[in-house]
PAMARKOL-457363 format. One line per 10 residues: their letters; for each residue x, z, y of C-alpha. Coordinates in steps of 0.2 Angstrom, whole numbers, always signed. Each point is the difference from the previous one (the first is absolute). Example, Ala and Ser with C-alpha at 12.3 -4.5 7.8 and 13.67 -1.06 7.14 Angstrom:
as = +62 +39 -22 ~ +6 -3 +17
***
This chain:
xxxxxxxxxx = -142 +172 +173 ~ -11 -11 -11 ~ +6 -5 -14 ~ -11 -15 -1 ~ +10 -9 +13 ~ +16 +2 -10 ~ +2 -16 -7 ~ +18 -1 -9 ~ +5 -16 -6 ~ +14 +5 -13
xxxxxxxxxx = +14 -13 -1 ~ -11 -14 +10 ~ +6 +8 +17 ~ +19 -1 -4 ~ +0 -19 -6 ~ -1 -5 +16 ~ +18 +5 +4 ~ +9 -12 -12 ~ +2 -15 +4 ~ -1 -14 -12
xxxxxxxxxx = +18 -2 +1 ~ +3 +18 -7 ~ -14 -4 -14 ~ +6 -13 -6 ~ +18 +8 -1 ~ -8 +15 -9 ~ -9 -12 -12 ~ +18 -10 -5 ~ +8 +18 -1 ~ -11 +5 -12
xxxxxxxxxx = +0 -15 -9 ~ +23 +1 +1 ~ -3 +18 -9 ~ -8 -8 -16 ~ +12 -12 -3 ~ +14 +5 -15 ~ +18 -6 -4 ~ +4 -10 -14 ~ +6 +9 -14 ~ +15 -5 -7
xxxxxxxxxx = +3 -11 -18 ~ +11 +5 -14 ~ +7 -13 -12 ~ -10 +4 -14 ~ -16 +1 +9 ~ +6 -20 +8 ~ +3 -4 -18 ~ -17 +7 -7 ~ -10 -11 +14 ~ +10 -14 -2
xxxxxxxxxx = -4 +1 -20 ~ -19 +2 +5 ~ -1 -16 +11 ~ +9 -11 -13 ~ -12 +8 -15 ~ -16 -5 +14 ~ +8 -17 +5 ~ +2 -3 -21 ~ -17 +6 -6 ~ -9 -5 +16
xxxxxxxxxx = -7 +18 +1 ~ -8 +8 +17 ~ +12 +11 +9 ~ -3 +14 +15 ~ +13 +0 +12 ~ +3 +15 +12 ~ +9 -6 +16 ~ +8 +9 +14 ~ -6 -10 +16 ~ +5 +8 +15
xxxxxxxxxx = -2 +18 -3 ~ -18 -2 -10 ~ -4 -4 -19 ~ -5 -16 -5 ~ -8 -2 -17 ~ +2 -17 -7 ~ -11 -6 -15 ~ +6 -18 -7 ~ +8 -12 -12 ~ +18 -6 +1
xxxxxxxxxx = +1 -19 +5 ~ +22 +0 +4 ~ +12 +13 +1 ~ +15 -6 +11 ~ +15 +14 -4 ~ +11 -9 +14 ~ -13 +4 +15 ~ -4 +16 -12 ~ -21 -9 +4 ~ -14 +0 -9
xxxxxxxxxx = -14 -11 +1 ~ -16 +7 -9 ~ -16 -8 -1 ~ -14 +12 +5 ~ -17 +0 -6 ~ -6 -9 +17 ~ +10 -15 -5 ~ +11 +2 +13 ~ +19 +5 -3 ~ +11 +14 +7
xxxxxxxxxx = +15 +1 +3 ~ +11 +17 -4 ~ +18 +5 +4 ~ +4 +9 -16 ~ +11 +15 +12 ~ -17 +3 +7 ~ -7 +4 -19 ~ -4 +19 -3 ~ -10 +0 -16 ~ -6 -13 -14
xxxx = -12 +0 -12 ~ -7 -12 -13 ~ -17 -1 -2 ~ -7 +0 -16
***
């Protein structure tokens, strides 16, 4: 046997079996095992976020926002234009222009920004 002939193609040879069904079910699995679960608020934490927005809204001070959205980590960077505590929303202005709107349940950290 000549092992000139042997031509092994590694993992080339066997993605040929999946269909693009079962890849792209692979894909959104993979994609399901990275998500996390919101973690849970105490009072005091609510109470120090809440003291932080009103401090940024006052002083008109940059303030990073990280957000729970869907499973992922969304970082925010922005200033506050309203703060609505019935619809628990606010409304920052981003450094685009354009404004965001964030539920304040969804709020995982805040930071001002000096």
């Amino acid at each position: 046997m000549n092992n000139d002939k042997i031509r092994d193609r590694g993992n080339k040879k066997w993605q040929g079996f999946f269909m693009p069904e079962h890849i792209s079910l692979l894909r959104q699995i993979q994609v399901e095992n990275q998500k996390i679960q919101m973690p849970l608020l105490d009072d005091y934490q609510i109470q120090e976020y809440e003291e932080k927005i009103n401090y940024a809204k006052k002083y008109n001070c940059p303030i990073e926002f990280v957000v729970f959205d869907n499973g992922f980590i969304e970082t925010l960077i922005g200033l506050i234009h309203s703060f609505d505590q019935l619809s628990s929303q606010i409304k920052i202005k981003m450094d685009n222009g354009e404004f965001e709107y964030i539920n304040f349940g969804e709020i995982m950290d805040i930071r001002l920004i000096d």
